[in-house]
C-alpha positions as CSV (number, residue, x, y, z in Angstrom):
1,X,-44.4,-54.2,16.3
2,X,-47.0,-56.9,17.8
3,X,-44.7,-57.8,20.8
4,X,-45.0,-55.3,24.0
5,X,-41.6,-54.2,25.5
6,X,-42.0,-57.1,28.3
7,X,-42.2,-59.9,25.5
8,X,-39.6,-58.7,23.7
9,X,-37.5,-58.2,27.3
10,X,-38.1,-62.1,28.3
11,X,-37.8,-63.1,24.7
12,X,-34.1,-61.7,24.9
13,X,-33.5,-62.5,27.7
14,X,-34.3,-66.4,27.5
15,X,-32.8,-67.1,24.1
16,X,-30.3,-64.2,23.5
17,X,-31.9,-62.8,20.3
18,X,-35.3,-61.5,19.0
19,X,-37.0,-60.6,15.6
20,X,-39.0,-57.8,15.2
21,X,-41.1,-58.5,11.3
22,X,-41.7,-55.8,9.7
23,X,-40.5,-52.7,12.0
24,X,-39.1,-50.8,8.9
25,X,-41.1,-49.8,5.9
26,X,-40.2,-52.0,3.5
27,X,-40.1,-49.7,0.5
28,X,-38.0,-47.2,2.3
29,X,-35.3,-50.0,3.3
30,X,-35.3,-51.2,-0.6
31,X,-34.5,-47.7,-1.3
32,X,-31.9,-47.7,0.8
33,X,-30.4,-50.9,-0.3
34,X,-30.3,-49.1,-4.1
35,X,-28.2,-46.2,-2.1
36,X,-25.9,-49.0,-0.6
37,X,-25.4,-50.7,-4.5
38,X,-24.0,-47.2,-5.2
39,X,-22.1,-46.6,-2.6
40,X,-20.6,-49.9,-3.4
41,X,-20.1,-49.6,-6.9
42,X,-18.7,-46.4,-7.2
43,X,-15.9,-47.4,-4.3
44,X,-15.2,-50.8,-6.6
45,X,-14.7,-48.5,-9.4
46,X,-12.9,-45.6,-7.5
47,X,-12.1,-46.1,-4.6
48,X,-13.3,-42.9,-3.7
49,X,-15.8,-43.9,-0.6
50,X,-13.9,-44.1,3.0
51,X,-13.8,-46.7,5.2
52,X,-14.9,-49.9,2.9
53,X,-13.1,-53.0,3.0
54,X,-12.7,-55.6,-0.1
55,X,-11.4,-59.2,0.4
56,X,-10.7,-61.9,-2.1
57,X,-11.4,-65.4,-2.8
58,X,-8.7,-67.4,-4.2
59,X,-10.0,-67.0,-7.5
60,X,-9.2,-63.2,-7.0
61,X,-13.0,-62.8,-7.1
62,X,-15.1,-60.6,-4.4
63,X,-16.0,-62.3,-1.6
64,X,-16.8,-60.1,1.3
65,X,-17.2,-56.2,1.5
66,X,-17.7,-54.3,4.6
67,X,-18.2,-50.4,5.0
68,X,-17.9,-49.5,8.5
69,X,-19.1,-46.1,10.1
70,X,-21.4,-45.3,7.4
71,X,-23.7,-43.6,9.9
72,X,-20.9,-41.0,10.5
73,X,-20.2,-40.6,6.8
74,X,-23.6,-41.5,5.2
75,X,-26.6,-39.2,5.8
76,X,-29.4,-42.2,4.8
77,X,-27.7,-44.6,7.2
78,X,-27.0,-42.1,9.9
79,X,-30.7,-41.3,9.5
80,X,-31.8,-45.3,9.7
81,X,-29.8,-45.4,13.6
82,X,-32.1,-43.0,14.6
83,X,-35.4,-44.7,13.5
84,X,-38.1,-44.3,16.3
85,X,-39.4,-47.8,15.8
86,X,-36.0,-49.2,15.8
87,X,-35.1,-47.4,18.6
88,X,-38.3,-48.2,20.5
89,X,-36.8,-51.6,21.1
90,X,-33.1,-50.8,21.6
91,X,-34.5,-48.9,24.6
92,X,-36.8,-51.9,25.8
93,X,-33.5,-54.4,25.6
94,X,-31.1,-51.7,27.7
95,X,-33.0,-48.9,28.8
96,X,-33.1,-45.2,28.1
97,X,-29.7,-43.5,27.5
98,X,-28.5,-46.0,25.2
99,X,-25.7,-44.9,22.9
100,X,-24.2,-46.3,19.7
101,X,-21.2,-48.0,19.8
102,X,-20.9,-49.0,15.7
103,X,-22.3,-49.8,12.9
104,X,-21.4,-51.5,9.8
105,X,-22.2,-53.5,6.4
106,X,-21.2,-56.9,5.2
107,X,-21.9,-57.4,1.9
108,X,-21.8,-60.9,0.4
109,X,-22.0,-61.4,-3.7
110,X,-24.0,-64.3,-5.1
111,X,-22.6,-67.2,-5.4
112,X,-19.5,-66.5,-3.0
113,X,-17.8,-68.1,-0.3
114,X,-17.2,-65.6,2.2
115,X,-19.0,-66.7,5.5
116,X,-18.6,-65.8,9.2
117,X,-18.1,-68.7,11.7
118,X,-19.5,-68.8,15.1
119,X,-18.3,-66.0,17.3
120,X,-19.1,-64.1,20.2
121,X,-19.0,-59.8,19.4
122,X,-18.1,-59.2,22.7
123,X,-14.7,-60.9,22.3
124,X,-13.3,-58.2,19.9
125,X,-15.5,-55.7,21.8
126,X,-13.7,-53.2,24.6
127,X,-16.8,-52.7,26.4
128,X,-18.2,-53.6,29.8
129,X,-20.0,-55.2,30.8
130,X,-20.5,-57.4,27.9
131,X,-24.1,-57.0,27.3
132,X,-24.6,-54.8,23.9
133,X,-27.7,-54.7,21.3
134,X,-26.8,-55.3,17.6
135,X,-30.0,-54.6,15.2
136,X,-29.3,-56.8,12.5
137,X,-31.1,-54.9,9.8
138,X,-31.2,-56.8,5.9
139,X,-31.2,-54.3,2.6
140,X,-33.4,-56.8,1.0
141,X,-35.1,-60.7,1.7
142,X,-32.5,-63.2,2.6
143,X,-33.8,-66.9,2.6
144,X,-31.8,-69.8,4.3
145,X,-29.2,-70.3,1.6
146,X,-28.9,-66.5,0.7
147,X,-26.2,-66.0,3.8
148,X,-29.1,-65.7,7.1
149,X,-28.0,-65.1,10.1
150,X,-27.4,-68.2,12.1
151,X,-27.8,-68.0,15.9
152,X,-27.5,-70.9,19.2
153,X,-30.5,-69.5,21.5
154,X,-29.4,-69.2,25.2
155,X,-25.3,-69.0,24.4
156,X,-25.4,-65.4,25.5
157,X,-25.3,-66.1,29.4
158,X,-21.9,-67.3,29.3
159,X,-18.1,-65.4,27.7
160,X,-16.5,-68.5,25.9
161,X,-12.6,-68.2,25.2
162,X,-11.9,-67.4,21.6
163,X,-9.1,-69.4,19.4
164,X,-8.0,-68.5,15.8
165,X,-7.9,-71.0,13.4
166,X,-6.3,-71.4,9.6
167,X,-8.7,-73.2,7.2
168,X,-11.0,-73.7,9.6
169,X,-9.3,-76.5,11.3
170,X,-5.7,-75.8,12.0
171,X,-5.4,-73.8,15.7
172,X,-2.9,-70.7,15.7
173,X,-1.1,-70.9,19.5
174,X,-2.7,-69.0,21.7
175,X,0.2,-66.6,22.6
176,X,-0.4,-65.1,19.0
177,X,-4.5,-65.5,18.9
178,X,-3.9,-63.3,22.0
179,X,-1.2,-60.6,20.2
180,X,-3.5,-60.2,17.5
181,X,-7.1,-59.4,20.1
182,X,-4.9,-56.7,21.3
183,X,-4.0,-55.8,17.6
184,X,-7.8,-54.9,17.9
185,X,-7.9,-52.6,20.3
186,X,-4.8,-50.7,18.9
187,X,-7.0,-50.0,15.6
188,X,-10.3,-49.4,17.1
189,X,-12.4,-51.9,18.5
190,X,-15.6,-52.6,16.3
191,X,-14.0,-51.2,13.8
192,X,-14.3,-47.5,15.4
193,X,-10.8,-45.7,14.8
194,X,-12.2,-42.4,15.3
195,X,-14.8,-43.3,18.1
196,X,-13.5,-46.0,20.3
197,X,-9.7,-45.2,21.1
198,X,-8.0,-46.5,18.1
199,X,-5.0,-45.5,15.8
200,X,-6.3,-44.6,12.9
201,X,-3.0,-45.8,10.8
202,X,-3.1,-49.0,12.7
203,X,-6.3,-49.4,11.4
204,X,-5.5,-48.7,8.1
205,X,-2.8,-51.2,8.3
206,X,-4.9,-53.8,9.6
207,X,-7.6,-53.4,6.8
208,X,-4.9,-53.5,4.4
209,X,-3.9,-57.1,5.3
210,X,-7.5,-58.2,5.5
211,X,-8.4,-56.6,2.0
212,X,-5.9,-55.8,-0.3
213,X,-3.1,-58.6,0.1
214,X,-6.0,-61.6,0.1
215,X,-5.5,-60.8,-3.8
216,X,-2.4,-62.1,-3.5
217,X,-2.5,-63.9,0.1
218,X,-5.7,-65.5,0.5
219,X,-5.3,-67.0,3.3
220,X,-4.8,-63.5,5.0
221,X,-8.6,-63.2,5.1
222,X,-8.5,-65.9,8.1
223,X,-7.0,-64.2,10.1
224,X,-10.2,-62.4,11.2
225,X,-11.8,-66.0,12.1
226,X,-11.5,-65.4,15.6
227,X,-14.0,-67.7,16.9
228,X,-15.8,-70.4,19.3
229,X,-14.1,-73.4,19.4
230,X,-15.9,-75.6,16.8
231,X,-16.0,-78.7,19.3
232,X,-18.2,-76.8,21.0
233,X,-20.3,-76.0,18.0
234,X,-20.7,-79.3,16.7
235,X,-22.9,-79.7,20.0
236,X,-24.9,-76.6,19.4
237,X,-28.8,-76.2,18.9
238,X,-28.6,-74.2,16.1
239,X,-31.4,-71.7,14.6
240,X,-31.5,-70.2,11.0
241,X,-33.0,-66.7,10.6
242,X,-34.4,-65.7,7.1
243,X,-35.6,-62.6,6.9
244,X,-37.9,-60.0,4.8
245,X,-37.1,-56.3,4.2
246,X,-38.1,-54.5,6.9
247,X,-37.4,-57.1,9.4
248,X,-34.7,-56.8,12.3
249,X,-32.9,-59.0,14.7
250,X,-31.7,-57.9,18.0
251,X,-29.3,-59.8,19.4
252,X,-27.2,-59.7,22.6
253,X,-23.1,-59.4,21.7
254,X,-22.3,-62.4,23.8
255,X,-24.6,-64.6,21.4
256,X,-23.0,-67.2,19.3
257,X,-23.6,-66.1,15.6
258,X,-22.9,-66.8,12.3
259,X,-23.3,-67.1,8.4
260,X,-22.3,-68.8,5.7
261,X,-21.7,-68.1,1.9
262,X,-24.3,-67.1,-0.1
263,X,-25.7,-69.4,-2.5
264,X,-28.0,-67.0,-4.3
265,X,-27.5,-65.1,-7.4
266,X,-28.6,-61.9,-5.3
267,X,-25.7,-60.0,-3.5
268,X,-27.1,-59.9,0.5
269,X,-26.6,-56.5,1.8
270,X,-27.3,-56.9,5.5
271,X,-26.5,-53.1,8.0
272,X,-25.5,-54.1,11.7
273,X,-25.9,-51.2,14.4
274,X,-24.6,-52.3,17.5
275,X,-26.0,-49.9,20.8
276,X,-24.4,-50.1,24.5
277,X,-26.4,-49.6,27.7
278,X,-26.6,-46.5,29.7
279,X,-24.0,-47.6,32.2
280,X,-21.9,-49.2,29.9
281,X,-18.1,-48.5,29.7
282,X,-15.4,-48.5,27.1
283,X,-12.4,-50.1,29.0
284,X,-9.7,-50.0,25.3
285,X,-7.3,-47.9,24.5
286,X,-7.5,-44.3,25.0
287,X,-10.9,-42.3,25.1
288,X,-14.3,-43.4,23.5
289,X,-16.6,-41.2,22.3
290,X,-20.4,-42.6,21.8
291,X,-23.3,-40.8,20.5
292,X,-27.2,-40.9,22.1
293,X,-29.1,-43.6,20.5
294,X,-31.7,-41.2,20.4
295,X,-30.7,-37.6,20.0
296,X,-32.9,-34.0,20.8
């Protein structure tokens, strides 16, 4: 790590994101990504590993798979949260007593369509103030047309309002786009059931409609493009992020981010551990429950 904790503070703090090259070992994050091609293969074939999500394309083809809370059901990935290096920086961005809200990984086949349009984390997030670290962590390189994360420097100063939209163009009312934020919260915000106040059936239900019935219901999978309006967009300075093994983005959870499909034959494996200040609280439903960053 080249930068000294005061770069990487006004770096942040100017444009919303930093990357950190090479703060992992390479070979041990390959490794890992072989883990990850397990985990995934053997819940494709089984269904026997908890808390992955599958959805479709309208080919009935693979398109998207996440795994949340592997670092509470995953020894390797709980392991890779508490990396000193990584951790180094998470302090430097929101001090010491930082605690880990979630974590989880998108998985994109080659050649697929599933893509993420521009969105703010903090808008599904119950947590304030809305000013969280997500380490952005590749299992692998990702060039520009492999699925990189996309990011507008400077968008994180401001909490935009949110809209749904079907096929990327056609606006669900807002009365609904806001019944289905507070579905969120009823299932666990971040995709936390067990950590951050949520009903574990309700979330069950909810990945149910975003997984299983897009073989059937494709358009189902939209439902979770809650996003920035994309008039707003269109006017945005946008920045492409390719990345090696071993590096890691930090970005704030108010920045506007995104990805699109990849257009490799590699799949893109990409682990996102999202950390909450010190002072930070969890304002959803219920209790949340948020371990040290940086345990012993």
């Amino acid at each position: 790590m080249e930068q000294s904790a005061d770069q990487l503070r006004d770096a942040y703090q100017r444009d919303g994101f930093v990357v950190v090259r090479g703060l992992l070992p390479r070979a041990d994050i390959l490794t890992l990504r072989a883990h990850a091609e397990s985990l995934v293969a053997r819940d494709q074939e089984e269904r026997a590993v908890g808390y992955v999500q599958t959805a479709y394309d309208r080919q009935g083809a693979v398109k998207l798979i996440k795994a949340s809370g592997l670092a509470d059901h995953d020894q390797r990935f709980n392991e890779l949260t508490r990396r000193g290096r990584l951790l180094d920086v998470v302090e430097a961005l929101l001090g010491v007593g930082a605690r880990r809200f979630r974590d989880v990984m998108v998985v994109k086949p080659g050649r697929t369509g599933g893509s993420f349009s521009y969105h703010q984390d903090s808008a599904y997030w119950d947590v304030e103030p809305k000013a969280l670290v997500s380490c952005w962590i590749s299992l692998g390189d990702v060039s520009e047309d492999g699925s990189c994360l996309r990011v507008v420097p400077g968008t994180h100063l401001h909490d935009v309002e949110h809209h749904l939209y079907l096929k990327g163009r056609y606006r669900v009312p807002p009365p609904l786009t806001r019944v289905l934020r507070r579905l969120v919260s009823v299932a666990g915000t971040g995709d936390n059931p067990e950590g951050a106040g949520g009903n574990l059936l309700a979330w069950k239900a909810k990945r149910w409609i975003l997984t299983e019935t897009t073989r059937y219901v494709p358009i189902f999978s939209e439902l979770q493009d809650f996003r920035v309006p994309p008039s707003a967009v269109e006017r945005a300075r946008e920045v492409l992020l390719p990345v090696q093994a071993g590096d890691v983005i930090f970005f704030h959870s108010l920045l506007w981010h995104a990805s699109g499909p990849n257009q490799t034959d590699t799949a893109r494996f990409a682990e996102i551990i999202s950390f909450m200040g010190p002072q930070a609280r969890f304002v959803g439903r219920g209790t949340g429950s948020f371990p040290l960053a940086r345990q012993g």
